[in-house]
C-alpha positions as CSV (number, residue, x, y, z in Angstrom):
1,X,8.7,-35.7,13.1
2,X,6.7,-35.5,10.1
3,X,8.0,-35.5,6.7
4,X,6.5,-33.5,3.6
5,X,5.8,-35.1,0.2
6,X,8.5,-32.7,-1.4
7,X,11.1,-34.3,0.8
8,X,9.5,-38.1,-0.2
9,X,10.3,-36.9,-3.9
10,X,13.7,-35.4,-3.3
11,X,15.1,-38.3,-1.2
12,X,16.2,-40.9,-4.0
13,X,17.8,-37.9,-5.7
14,X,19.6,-36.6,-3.2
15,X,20.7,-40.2,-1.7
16,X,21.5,-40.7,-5.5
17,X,23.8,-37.7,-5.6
18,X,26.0,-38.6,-2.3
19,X,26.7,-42.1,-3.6
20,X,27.6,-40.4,-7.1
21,X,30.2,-37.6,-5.2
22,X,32.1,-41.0,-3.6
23,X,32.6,-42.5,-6.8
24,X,36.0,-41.6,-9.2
25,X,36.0,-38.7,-12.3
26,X,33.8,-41.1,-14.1
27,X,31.1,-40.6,-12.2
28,X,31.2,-37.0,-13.9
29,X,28.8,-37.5,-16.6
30,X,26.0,-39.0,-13.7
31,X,26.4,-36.3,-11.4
32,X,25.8,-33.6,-14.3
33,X,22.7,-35.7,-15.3
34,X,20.8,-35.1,-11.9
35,X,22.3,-31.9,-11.2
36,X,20.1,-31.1,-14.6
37,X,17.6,-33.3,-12.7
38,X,17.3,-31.2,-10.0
39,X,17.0,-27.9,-11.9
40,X,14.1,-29.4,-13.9
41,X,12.3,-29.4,-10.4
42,X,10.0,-26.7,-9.6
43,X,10.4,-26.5,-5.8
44,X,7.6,-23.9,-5.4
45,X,5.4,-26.5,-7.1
46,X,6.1,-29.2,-5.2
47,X,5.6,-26.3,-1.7
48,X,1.9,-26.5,-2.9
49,X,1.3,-29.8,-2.9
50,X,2.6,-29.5,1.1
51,X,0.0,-26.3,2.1
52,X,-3.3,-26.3,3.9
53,X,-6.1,-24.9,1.3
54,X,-5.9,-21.2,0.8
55,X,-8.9,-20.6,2.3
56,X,-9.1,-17.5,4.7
57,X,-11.6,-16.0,6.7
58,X,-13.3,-12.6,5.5
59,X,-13.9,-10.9,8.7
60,X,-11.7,-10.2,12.0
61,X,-13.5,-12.0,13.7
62,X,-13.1,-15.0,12.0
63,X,-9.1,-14.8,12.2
64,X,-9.9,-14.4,16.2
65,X,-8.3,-10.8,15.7
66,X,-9.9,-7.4,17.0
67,X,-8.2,-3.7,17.8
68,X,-8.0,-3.2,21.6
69,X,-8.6,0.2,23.1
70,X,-5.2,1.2,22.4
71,X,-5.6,0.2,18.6
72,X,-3.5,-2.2,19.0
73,X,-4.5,-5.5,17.1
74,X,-4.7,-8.4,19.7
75,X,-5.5,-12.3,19.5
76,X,-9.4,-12.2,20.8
77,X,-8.9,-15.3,23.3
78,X,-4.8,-15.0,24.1
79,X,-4.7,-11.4,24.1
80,X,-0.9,-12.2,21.8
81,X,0.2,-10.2,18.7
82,X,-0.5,-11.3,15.2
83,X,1.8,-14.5,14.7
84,X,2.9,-14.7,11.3
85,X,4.2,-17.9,11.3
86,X,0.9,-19.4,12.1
87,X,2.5,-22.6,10.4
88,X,5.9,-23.7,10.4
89,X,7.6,-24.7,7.2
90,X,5.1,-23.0,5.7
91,X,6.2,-19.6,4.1
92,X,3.9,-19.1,1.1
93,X,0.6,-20.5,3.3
94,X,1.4,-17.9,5.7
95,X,2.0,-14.9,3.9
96,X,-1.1,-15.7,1.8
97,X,-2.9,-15.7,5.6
98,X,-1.0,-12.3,6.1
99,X,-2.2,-11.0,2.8
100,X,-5.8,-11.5,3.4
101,X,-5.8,-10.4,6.6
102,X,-4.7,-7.2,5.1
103,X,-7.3,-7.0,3.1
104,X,-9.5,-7.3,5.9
105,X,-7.8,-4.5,7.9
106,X,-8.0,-1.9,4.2
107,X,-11.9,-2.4,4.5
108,X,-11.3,-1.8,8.4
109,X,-9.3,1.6,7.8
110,X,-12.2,2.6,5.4
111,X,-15.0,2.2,7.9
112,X,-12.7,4.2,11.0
113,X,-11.9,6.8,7.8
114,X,-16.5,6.9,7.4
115,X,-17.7,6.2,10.9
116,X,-15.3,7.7,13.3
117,X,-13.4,10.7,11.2
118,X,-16.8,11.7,9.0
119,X,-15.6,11.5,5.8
120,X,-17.5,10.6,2.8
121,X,-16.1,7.9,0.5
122,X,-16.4,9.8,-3.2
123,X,-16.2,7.8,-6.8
124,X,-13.5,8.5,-9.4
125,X,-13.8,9.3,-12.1
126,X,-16.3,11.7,-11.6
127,X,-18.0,10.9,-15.2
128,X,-17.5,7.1,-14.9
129,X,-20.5,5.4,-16.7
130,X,-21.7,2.3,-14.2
131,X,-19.8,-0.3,-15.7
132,X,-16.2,0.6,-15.9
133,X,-13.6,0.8,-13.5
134,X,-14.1,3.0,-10.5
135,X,-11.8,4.1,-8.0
136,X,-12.2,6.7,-4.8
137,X,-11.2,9.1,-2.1
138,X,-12.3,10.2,1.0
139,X,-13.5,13.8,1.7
140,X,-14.2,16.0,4.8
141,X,-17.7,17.7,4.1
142,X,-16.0,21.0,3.7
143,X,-13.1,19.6,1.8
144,X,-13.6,22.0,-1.0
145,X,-15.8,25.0,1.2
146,X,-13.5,25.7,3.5
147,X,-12.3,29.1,3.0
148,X,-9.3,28.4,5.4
149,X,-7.5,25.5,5.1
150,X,-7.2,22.2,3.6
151,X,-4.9,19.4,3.8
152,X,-4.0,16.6,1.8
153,X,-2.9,13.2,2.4
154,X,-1.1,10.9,0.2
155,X,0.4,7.8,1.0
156,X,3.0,5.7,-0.1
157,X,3.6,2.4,-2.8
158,X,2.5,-1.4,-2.2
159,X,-0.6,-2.8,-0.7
160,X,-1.4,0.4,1.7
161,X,-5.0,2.1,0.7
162,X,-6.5,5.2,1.7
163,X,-5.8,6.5,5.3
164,X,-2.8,4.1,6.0
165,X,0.7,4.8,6.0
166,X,2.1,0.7,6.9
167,X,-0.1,-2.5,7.0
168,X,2.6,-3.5,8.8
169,X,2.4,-0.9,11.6
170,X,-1.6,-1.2,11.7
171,X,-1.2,-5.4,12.3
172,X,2.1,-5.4,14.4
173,X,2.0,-1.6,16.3
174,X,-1.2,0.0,16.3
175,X,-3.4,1.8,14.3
176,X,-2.1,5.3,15.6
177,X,1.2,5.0,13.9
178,X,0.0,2.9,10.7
179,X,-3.2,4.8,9.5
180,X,-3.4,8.3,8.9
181,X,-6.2,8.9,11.2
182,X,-4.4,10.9,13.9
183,X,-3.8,13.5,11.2
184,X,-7.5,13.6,10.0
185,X,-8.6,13.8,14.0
186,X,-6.6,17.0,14.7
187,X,-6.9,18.6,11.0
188,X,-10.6,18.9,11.1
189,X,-13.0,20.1,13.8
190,X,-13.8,18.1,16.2
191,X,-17.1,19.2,16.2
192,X,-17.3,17.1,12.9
193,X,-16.3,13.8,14.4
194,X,-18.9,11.3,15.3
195,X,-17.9,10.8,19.0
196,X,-20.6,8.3,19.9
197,X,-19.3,5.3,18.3
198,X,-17.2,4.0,21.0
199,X,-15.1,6.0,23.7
200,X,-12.0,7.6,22.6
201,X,-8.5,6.9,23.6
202,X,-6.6,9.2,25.9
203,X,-4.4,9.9,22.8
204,X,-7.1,10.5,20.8
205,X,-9.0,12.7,22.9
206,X,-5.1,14.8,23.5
207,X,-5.2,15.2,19.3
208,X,-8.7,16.0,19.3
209,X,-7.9,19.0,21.9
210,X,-5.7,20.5,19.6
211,X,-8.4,21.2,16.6
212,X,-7.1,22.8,13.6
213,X,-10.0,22.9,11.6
214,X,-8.9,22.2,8.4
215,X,-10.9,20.6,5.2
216,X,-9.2,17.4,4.3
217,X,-8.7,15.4,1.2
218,X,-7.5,11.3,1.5
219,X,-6.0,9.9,-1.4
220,X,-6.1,6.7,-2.7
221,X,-3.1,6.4,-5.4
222,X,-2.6,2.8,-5.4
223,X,-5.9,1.6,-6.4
224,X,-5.3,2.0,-9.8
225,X,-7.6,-0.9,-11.7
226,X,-9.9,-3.5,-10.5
227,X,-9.1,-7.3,-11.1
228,X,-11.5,-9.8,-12.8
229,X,-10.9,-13.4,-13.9
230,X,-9.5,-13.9,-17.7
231,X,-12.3,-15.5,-19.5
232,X,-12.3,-18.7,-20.6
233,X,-11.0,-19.9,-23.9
234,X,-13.7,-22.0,-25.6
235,X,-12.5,-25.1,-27.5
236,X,-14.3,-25.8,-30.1
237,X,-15.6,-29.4,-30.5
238,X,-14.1,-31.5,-33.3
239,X,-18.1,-32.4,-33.9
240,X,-18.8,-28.8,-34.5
241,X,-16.8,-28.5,-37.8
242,X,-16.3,-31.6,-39.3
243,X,-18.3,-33.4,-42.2
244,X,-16.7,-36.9,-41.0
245,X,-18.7,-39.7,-40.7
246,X,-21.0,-40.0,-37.2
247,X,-18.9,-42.7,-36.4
248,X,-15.6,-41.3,-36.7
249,X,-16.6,-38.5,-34.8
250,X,-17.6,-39.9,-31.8
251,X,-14.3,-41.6,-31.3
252,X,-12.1,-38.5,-31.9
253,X,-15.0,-37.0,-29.6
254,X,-13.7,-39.6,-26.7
255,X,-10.0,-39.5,-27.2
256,X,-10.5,-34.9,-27.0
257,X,-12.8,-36.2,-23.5
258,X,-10.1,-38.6,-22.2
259,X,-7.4,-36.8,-23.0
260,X,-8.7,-33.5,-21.5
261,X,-9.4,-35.8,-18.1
262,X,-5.6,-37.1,-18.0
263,X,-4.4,-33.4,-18.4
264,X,-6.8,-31.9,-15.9
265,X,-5.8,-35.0,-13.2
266,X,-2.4,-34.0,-14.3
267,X,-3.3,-30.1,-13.2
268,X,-4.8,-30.9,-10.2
269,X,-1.2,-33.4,-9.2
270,X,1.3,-30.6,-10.6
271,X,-0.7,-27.4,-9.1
272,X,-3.0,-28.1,-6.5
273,X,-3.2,-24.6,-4.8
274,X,-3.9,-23.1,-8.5
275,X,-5.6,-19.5,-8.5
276,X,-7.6,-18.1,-10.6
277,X,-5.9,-16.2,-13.6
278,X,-6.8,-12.9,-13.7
279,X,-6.8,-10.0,-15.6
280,X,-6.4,-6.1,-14.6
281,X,-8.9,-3.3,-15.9
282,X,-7.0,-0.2,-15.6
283,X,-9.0,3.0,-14.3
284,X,-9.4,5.7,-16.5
285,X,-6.9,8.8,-16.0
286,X,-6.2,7.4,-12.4
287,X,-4.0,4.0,-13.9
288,X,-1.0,5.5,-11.3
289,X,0.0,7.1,-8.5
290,X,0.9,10.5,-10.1
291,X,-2.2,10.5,-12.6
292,X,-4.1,9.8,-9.6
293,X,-2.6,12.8,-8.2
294,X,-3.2,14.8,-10.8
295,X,-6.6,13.9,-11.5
296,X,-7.5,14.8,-7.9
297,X,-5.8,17.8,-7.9
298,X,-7.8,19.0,-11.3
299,X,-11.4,17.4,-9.8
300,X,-11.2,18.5,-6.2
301,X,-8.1,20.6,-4.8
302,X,-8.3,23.1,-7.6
303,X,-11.8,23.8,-7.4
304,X,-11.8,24.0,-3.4
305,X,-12.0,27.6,-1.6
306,X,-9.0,27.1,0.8
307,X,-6.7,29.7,0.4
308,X,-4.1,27.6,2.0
309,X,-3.6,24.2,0.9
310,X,-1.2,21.8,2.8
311,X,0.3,18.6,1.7
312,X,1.7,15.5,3.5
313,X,3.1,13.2,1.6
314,X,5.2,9.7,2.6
315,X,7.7,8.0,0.7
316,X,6.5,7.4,-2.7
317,X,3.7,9.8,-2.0
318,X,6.5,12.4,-2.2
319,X,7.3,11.4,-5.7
320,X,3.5,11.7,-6.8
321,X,3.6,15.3,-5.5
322,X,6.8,16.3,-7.3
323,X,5.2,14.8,-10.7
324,X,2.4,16.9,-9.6
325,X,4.1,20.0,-9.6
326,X,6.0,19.4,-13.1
327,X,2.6,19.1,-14.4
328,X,0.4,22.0,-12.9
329,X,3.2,24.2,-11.7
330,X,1.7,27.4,-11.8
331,X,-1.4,26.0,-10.2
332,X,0.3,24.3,-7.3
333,X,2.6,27.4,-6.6
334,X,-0.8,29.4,-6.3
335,X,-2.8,27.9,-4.1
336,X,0.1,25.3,-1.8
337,X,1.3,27.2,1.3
338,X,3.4,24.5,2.5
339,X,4.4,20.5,1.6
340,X,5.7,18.0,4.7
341,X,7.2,14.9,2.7
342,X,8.0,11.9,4.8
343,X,11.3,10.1,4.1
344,X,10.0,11.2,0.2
345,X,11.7,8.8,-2.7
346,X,11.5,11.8,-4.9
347,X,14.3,12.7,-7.4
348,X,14.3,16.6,-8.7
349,X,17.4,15.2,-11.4
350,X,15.3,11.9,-12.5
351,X,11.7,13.6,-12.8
352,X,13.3,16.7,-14.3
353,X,11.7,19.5,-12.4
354,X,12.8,22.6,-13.2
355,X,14.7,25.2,-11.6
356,X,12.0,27.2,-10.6
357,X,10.1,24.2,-8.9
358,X,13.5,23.5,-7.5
359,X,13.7,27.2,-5.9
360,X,9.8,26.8,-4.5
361,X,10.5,23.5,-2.7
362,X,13.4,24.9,-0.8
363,X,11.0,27.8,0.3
364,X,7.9,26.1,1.2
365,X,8.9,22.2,1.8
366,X,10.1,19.8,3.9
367,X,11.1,16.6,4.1
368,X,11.2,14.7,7.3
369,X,14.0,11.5,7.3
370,X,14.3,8.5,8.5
371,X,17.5,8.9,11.3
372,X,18.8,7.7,14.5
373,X,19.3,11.9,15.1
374,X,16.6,13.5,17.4
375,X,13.3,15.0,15.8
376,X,14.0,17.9,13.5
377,X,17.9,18.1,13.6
378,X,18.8,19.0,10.0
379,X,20.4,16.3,7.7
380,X,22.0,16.9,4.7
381,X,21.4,16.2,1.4
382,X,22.6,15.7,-1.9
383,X,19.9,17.2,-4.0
384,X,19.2,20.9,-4.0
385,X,15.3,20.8,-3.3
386,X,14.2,21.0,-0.2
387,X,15.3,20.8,3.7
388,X,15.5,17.5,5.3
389,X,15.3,16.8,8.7
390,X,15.3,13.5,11.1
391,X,12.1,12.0,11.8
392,X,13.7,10.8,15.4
393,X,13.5,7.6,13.9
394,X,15.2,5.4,11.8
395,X,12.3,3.3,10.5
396,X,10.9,4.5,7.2
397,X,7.6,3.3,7.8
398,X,7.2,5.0,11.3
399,X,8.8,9.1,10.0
400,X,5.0,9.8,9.3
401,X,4.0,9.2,12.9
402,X,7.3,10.4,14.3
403,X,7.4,13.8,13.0
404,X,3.2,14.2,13.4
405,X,3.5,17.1,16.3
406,X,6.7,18.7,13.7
407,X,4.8,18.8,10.5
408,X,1.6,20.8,12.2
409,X,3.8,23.2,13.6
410,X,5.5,23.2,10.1
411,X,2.1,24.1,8.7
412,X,1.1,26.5,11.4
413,X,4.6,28.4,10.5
414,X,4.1,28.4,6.8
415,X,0.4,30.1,7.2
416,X,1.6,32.7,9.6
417,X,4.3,33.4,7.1
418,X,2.2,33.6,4.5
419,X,-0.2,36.7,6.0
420,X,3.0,38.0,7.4
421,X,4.2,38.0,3.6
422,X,7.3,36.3,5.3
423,X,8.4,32.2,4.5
424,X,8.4,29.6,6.7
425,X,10.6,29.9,9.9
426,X,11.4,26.3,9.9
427,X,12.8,26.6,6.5
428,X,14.8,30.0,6.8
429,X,16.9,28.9,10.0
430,X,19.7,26.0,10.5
431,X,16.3,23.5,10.7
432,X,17.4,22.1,14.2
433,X,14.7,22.7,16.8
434,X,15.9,21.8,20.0
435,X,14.6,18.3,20.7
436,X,13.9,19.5,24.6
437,X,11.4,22.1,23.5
438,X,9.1,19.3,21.9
């Protein structure tokens, strides 16, 4: 059994404290002296000194990973599921692995979101001068020339990018029910998909039957700055300012050397897994989810020739969309014929939106719930804004997926309604759709 350097240090201490805890009450004043001990210790430091280096492959195929035909991501010589605990005893190694893995699988999702959905990766802001911060979407190429329809994706908070609802459902599940792809297959013509890069699933191919040729927008409201490293502070040489003798100078020169060499041994001892500091560079009118939002909606969705534009929005996606409304409300009531939120965070009372925003969401959203009822069985809420509905699941990552056939019928209601001059079915009955019929 092998025994970590933190335990070496810990040892004497804690060897110290059980002979201190069989002593009398005057033992007291030594227990409280390495109970203060102890709390001086910085565990998480002394965890570092313990780990492998962090030092992770870039590509799939270096972490012996790839996406089977199912999508479902697959050890390339066991054919096993993504083992977190790759090394036991090891929490912070391994969720630094998990972590860059991710990383790997958000450049993935943007390649599917290019190569096999046909979208084109667009820069934000539109204006931005080469060398500041730049962000982006991704587009269908009739996103805005669609005279038809046009949907919108947003997801939710965290580490997720652009066409993904869960990292955790793209590494553990597959990418059907963690990327948004399955929406962006069946929303656009299928005519526009590039079918020859590899065959398609059965599941695929039963989404891509059921075209609904729709323009579509992806948003990307978490990546809100870029990251660089904070520059160095420069420390001036005692040499470069002083008027002291040659002499003198040299030996102050040596101590500053030496005692610049003790402290950086001392670094290396006390933090051996050190990263690099860094520094965030916001981007300019796109620093948050709902400026994002907004941003977009001024740039793309505004100016695009849908007559019907359609929303789906999870989690804090929801929230984004509400902020979006406060802010353009007239706009938004104009040209959005119907909103499916998925197990939304939004709060009508906390972002203040008004009555009349209030009276439009009841009308022309809906918000799909994470619950252990069947699809589409109405569930109550506290807050007078819009129906809510079960997902048929009780996993809030998974209500996106879940409710995917619901929220196109949803849509396909809402723009019936709408050249019928009559609302939404879904939203004018007891919301309960018998769970046999889908």
């Amino acid at each position: 059994m092998s025994i970590s350097l933190s335990s070496l240090i810990l040892l004497p201490v804690w060897i110290s404290m059980a002979q201190i805890q069989q002593g009398g009450p005057d033992e007291n004043e030594k227990t409280t002296a390495l109970k203060d001990l102890l709390s001086r210790i910085d565990l998480d430091e002394l965890m570092k000194k313990d780990e492998p280096p962090l030092d992770f492959p870039d590509t799939l195929e270096g972490f012996e990973y790839a996406f089977n035909e199912k999508g479902q991501l697959r050890h390339i010589k066991t054919g096993e599921p993504f083992v977190f605990n790759y090394r036991e005893d090891l929490h912070r190694w391994n969720q630094k692995r998990y972590e860059a893995l991710g990383e790997i699988i958000t450049k993935y999702v943007y390649e599917l979101l290019e190569k096999d959905c046909n979208l084109k990766k667009i820069s934000i802001p539109v204006d931005a001068t080469e060398s500041e911060p730049k962000s982006f979407i991704f587009m269908s190429d009739d996103a805005l020339t669609n005279p038809q329809k046009l949907m919108v994706l947003i997801h939710g908070s965290g580490v997720v990018r652009a066409g993904q609802w869960a990292r955790r459902l793209i590494i553990n599940e597959d990418l059907d029910s963690g990327t948004q792809i399955p929406f962006i297959k069946r929303a656009v013509d299928k005519t526009q998909l590039k079918m020859d890069q590899k065959p398609i699933r059965p599941e695929t191919l039963h989404i891509l039957e059921q075209k609904e040729g729709y323009g579509v927008i992806v948003l990307n409201p978490n990546e809100n700055y870029i990251e660089v490293e904070k520059p160095k502070m420069h420390v001036q040489s005692s040499s470069d300012s002083s008027d002291e003798p040659a002499e003198k100078r040299e030996r102050k020169d040596k101590v500053c050397k030496e005692t610049k060499k003790r402290r950086d041994f001392y670094e290396k001892y006390r933090n051996p897994q050190r990263e690099k500091e860094m520094m965030q560079l916001y981007i300019r009118e796109n620093g948050s989810p709902e400026e994002h939002a907004i941003y977009v909606w001024d740039h793309f969705i505004a100016q695009s020739a849908a007559e019907n534009v359609f929303f789906v929005a999870h989690s804090y996606g929801g929230l984004a969309f509400v902020e979006l409304m406060i802010q353009r409300e007239a706009d938004v009531k104009s040209k959005v014929t119907a909103v499916a939120l998925t197990d939304s965070v939004h709060n009508v009372w906390h972002q203040e939106a008004g009555k009349t925003i209030r009276e439009w969401m009841r009308e022309n959203c809906c918000n799909w719930v994470s619950s252990s009822e069947p699809l589409d069985t109405s569930v109550e809420s506290m807050l007078p804004d819009c129906p809510r509905v079960s997902a048929g699941t009780d996993r809030h990552e998974l209500t996106s997926w879940k409710s995917f056939p619901s929220i196109f019928k949803f849509f396909t209601e809402a723009s019936e309604a709408k050249t019928s001059s009559l609302k939404p079915t879904l939203t004018r009955r007891s919301h309960r759709i018998k769970h046999e019929e889908l």
